[in-house]
C-alpha positions in Angstrom: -126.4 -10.5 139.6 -127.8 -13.9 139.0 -129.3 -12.8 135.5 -126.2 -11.0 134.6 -124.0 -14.1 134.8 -125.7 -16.1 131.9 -124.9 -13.2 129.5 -121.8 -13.0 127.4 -119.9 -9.3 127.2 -120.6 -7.7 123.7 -118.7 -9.0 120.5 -118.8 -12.7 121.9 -121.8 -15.8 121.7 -121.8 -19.2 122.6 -122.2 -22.0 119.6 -124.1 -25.4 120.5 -126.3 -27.8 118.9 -126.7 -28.0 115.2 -124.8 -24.7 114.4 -122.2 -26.0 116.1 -122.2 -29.2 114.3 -122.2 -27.5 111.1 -119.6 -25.6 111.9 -117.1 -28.3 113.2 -117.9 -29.8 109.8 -117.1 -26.8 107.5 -114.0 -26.8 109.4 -112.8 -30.4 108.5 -114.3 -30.1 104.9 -111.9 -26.8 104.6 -109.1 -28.3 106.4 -109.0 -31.2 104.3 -108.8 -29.4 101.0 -105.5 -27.6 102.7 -104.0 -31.2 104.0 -104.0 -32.2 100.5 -101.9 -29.6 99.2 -99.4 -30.8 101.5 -99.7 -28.3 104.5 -99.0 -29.4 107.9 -101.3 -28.0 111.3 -99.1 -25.6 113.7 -100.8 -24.2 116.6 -99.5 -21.2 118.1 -99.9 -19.5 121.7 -103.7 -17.9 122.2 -101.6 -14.9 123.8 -97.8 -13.3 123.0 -95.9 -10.4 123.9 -97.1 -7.2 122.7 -94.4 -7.0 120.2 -95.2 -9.4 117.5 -98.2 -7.1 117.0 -96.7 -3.8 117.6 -97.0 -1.5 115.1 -93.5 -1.7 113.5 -94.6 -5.3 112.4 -97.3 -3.4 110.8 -100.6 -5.3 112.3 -103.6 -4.7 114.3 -104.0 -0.7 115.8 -103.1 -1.0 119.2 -106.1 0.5 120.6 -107.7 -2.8 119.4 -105.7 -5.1 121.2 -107.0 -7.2 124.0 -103.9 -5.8 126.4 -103.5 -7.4 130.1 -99.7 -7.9 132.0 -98.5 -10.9 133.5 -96.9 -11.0 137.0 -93.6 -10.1 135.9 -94.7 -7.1 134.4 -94.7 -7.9 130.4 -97.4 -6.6 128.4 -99.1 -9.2 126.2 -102.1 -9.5 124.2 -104.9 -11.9 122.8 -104.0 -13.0 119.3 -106.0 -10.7 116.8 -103.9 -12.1 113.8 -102.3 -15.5 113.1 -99.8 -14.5 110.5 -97.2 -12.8 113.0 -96.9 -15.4 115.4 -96.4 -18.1 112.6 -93.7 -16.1 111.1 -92.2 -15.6 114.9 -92.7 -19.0 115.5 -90.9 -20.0 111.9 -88.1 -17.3 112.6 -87.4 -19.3 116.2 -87.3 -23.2 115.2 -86.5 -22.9 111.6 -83.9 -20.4 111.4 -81.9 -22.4 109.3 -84.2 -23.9 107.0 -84.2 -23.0 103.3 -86.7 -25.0 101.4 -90.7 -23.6 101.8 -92.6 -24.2 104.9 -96.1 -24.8 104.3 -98.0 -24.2 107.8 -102.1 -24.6 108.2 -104.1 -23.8 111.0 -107.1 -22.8 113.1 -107.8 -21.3 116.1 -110.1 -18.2 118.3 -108.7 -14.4 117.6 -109.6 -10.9 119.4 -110.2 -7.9 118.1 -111.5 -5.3 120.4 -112.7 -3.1 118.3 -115.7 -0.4 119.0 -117.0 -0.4 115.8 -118.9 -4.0 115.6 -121.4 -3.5 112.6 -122.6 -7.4 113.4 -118.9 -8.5 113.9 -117.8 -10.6 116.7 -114.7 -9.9 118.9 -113.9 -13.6 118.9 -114.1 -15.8 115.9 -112.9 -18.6 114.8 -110.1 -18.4 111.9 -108.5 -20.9 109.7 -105.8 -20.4 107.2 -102.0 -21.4 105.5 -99.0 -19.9 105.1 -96.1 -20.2 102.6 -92.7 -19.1 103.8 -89.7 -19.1 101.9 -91.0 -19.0 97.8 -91.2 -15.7 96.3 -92.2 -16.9 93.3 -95.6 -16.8 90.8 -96.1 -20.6 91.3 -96.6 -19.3 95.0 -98.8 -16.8 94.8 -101.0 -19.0 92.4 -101.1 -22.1 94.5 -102.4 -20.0 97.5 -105.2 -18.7 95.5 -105.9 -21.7 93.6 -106.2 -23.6 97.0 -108.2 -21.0 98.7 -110.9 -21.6 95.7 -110.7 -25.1 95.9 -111.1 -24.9 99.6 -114.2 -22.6 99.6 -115.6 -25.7 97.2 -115.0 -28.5 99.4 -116.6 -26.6 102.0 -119.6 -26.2 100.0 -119.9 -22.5 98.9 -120.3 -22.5 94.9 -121.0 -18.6 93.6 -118.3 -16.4 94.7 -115.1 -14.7 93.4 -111.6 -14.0 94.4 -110.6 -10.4 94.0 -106.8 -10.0 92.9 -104.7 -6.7 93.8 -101.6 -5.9 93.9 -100.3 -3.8 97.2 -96.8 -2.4 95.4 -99.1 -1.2 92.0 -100.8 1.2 94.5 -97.2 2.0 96.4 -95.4 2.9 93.2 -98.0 5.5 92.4 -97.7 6.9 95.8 -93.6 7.3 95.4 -94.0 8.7 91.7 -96.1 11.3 93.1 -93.9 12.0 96.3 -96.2 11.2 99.2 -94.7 11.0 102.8 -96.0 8.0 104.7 -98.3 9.8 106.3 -100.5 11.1 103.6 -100.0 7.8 101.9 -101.7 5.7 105.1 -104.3 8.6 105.2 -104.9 7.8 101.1 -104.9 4.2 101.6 -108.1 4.7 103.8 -109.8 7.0 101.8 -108.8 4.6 98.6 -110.0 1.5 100.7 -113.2 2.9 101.6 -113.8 3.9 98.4 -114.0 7.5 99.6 -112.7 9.1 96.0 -114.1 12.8 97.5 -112.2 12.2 100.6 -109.2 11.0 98.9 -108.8 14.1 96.3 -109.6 16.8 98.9 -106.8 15.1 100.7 -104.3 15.2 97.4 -105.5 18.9 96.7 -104.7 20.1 100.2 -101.2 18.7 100.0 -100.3 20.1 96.5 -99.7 17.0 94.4 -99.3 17.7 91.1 -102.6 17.3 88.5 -101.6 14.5 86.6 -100.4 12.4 89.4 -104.1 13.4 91.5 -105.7 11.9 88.6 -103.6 8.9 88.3 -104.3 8.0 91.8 -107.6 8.6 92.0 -108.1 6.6 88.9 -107.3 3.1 90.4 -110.7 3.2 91.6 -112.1 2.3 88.7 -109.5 -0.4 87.9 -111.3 -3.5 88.8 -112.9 -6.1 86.9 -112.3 -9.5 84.4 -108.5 -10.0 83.1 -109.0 -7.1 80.5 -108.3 -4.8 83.5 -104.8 -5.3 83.7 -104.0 -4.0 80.3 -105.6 -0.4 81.5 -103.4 -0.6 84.5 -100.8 -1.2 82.8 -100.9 2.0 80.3 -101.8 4.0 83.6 -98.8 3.0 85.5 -96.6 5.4 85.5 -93.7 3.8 87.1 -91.7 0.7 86.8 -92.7 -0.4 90.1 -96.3 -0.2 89.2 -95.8 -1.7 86.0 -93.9 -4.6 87.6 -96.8 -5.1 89.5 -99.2 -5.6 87.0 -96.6 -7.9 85.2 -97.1 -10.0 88.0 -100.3 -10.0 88.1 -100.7 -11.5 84.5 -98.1 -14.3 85.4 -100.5 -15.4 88.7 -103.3 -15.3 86.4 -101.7 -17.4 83.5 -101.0 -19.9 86.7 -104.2 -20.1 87.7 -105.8 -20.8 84.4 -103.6 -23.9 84.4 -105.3 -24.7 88.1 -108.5 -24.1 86.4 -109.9 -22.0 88.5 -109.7 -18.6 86.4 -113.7 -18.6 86.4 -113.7 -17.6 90.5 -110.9 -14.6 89.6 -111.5 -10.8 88.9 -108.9 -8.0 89.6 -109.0 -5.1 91.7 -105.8 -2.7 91.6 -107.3 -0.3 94.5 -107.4 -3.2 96.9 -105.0 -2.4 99.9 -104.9 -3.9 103.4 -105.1 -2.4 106.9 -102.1 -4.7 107.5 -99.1 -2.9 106.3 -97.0 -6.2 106.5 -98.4 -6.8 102.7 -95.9 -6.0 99.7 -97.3 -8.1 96.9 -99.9 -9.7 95.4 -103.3 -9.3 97.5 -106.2 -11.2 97.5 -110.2 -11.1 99.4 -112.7 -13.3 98.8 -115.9 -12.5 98.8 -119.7 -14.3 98.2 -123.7 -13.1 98.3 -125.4 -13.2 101.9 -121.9 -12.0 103.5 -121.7 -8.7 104.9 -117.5 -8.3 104.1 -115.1 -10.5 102.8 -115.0 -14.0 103.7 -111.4 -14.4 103.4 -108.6 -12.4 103.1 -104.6 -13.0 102.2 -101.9 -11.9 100.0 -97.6 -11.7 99.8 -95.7 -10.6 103.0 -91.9 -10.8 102.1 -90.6 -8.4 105.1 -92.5 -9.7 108.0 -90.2 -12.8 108.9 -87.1 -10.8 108.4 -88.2 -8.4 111.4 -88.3 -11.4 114.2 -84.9 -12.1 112.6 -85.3 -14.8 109.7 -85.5 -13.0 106.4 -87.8 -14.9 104.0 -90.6 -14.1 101.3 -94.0 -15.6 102.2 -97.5 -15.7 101.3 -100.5 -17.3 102.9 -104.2 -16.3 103.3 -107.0 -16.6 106.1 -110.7 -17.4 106.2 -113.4 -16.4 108.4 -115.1 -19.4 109.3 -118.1 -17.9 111.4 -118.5 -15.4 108.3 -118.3 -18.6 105.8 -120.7 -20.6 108.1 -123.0 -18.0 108.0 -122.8 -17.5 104.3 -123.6 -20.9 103.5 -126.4 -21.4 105.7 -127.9 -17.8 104.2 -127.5 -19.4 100.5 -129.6 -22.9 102.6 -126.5 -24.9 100.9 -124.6 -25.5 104.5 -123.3 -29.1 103.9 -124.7 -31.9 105.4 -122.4 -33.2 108.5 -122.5 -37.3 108.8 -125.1 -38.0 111.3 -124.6 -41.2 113.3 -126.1 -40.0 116.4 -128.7 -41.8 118.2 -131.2 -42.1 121.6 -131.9 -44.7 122.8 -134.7 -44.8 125.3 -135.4 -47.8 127.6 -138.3 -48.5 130.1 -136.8 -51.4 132.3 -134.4 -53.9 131.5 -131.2 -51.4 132.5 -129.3 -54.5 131.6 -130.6 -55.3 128.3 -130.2 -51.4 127.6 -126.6 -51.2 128.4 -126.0 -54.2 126.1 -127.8 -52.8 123.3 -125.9 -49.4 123.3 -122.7 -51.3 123.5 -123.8 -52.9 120.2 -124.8 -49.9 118.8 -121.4 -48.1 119.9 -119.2 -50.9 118.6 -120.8 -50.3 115.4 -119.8 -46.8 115.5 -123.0 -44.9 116.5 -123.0 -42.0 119.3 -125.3 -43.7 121.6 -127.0 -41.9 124.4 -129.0 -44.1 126.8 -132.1 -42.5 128.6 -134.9 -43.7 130.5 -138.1 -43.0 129.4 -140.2 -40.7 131.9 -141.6 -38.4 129.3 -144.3 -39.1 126.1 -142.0 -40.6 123.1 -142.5 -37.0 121.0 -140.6 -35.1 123.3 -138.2 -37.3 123.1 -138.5 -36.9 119.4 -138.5 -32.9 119.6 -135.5 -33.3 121.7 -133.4 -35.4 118.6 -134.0 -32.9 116.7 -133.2 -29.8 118.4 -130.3 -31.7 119.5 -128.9 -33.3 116.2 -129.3 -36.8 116.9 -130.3 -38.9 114.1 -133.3 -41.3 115.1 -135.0 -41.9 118.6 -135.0 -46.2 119.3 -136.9 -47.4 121.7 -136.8 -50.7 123.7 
């Protein structure tokens, strides 16, 4: 019993020391990048009712939910996705409200899922959220200021890969597929399964031309050029509309300046059928997924009763930190940590460390009982910056 307590249940870890450290710091270096653009921090409940995640507001499978009841019977859950309870939360204090709401946060989310492949249950997420701008200017600035976040924090060689949800649901209309087989398609099409995905399309009779026009967005993916093959294969407006749009974003961003971190992928869908625009993941080397993940979701705030476009995006900041300690490019976090060990004169020791906290060092004052390189050993393991002694 005693050895079974200091273990943590599968899918969860705990974080100290210098990982820790680092962590903390590619937080503020990311959340800085996102104050600048103007966003303002909202913090939203660790658990809601099971309803802002059901599956009409098209979210998280149920049977990955962290599920528990309080006393008066309601069935809530762990949050395992921020953007629903910011767009409840929006619906419920800014009803009213018709200029854009530019939200940023962080916080823990739960996932109980089976199928970990080195992926926590817990981790840490931070992201931003546009509400109420359905515009290009909108869809840029969240991409642009994902990039330029991902910098501040550090990471240099990765890409943002651009889709566009409605190119891939125009398709499915023009070729008449009920929800059903378009869900089952989206899987095969997001996994990349193409075998999967046209013994799916042959069983249910879609006609040939349409089978090979869906099938074909797999190998739409790439530098700008891309977009003018998607556009010749679309074969409805809505499709073309959506690569329209696509070239307007990108136009946007060139004026950011960030064009060089953008490529295109038109077979990009989401497990999260909120989405109905432009989609976006980013991804970098020494990752095992994407890092960060966002896109347009203009119907979501209309079902908790506020209807609103909005767009917004959310990082993986475990999978970031990770990333950038892979690459050995993990940022530096300021260091003004110090131990200071005494032998006698408590007094004299108590003075100094007020000195040396007044100037704005993190003082810790020890007695010496040990030789001075364990002490030393113990800095270091423990991120402090130099051992003094007196």
């Amino acid at each position: 019993m005693g050895k079974r307590l200091v273990h943590t249940p599968e899918g969860v870890r705990d974080i100290y020391g210098k990982e820790y450290v680092n962590k903390q710091n590619i937080q503020k270096l990311f959340g800085d990048k996102l104050h600048s653009y103007g966003y303002q921090d909202i913090q939203t409940p660790t658990f809601e009712f099971f309803d802002v995640f059901s599956r009409e507001i098209g979210t998280t499978p149920s049977k990955e939910l962290y599920k528990f009841f309080d006393k008066e019977g309601n069935t809530l859950v762990l949050r395992p996705d921020f953007t629903p309870s910011i767009a409840r939360c929006a619906a419920k204090y800014f009803m009213e409200e018709s200029i854009p709401l530019r939200f940023c946060y962080q916080g823990n989310n739960f996932i109980n899922t089976t199928d970990l492949q080195g992926k926590l249950k817990e981790t840490t997420q931070m992201g931003a959220e546009l509400l109420g701008d359905a515009s290009p200017e909108a869809d840029a600035e969240m991409i642009a200021m994902l990039v330029e976040s991902l910098l501040n924090s550090g990471l240099r060689e990765f890409q943002v890969s651009v889709g566009q949800i409605d190119y891939f649901k125009g398709l499915c209309a023009h070729a008449q597929l009920d929800e059903e087989t378009e869900f089952s398609l989206r899987e095969f099409i997001s996994n990349r399964n193409e075998f999967g995905a046209q013994e799916l399309l042959l069983d249910k009779k879609i006609p040939e031309r349409s089978i090979e026009v869906l099938l074909g967005v797999n190998s739409l993916f790439g530098s700008c050029e891309i977009l003018d093959k998607a556009q010749e294969t679309a074969d409805n407006p809505q499709s073309r509309k959506a690569v329209e749009r696509l070239r307007q974003v990108y136009e946007l961003l060139k004026i950011y300046g960030v064009d060089q971190y953008i490529s295109f992928d038109l077979a990009m869908v989401s497990k999260y059928n909120y989405y109905t625009g432009v989609i976006f993941n980013a991804y970098t080397y020494q990752a095992g997924s994407a890092i960060a993940k966002g896109g347009r979701y203009d119907n979501l705030l209309e079902k908790f009763g506020k209807p609103a476009p909005a767009t917004g995006f959310v990082v993986m900041i475990d999978d970031l930190v990770t990333a950038l300690t892979r690459q050995k490019i993990c940022p530096e976090p300021e260091n003004k940590n110090l131990l200071l060990l005494y032998t006698a004169d408590f007094g004299n020791a108590v003075a100094r460390a007020k000195e040396y906290r007044e100037q704005g060092y993190s003082t810790v004052l020890m007695r010496q009982e040990h030789p001075e390189e364990q002490y030393r050993k113990y800095a270091d393991d423990n991120n402090f910056l130099k051992v003094i002694s007196i």
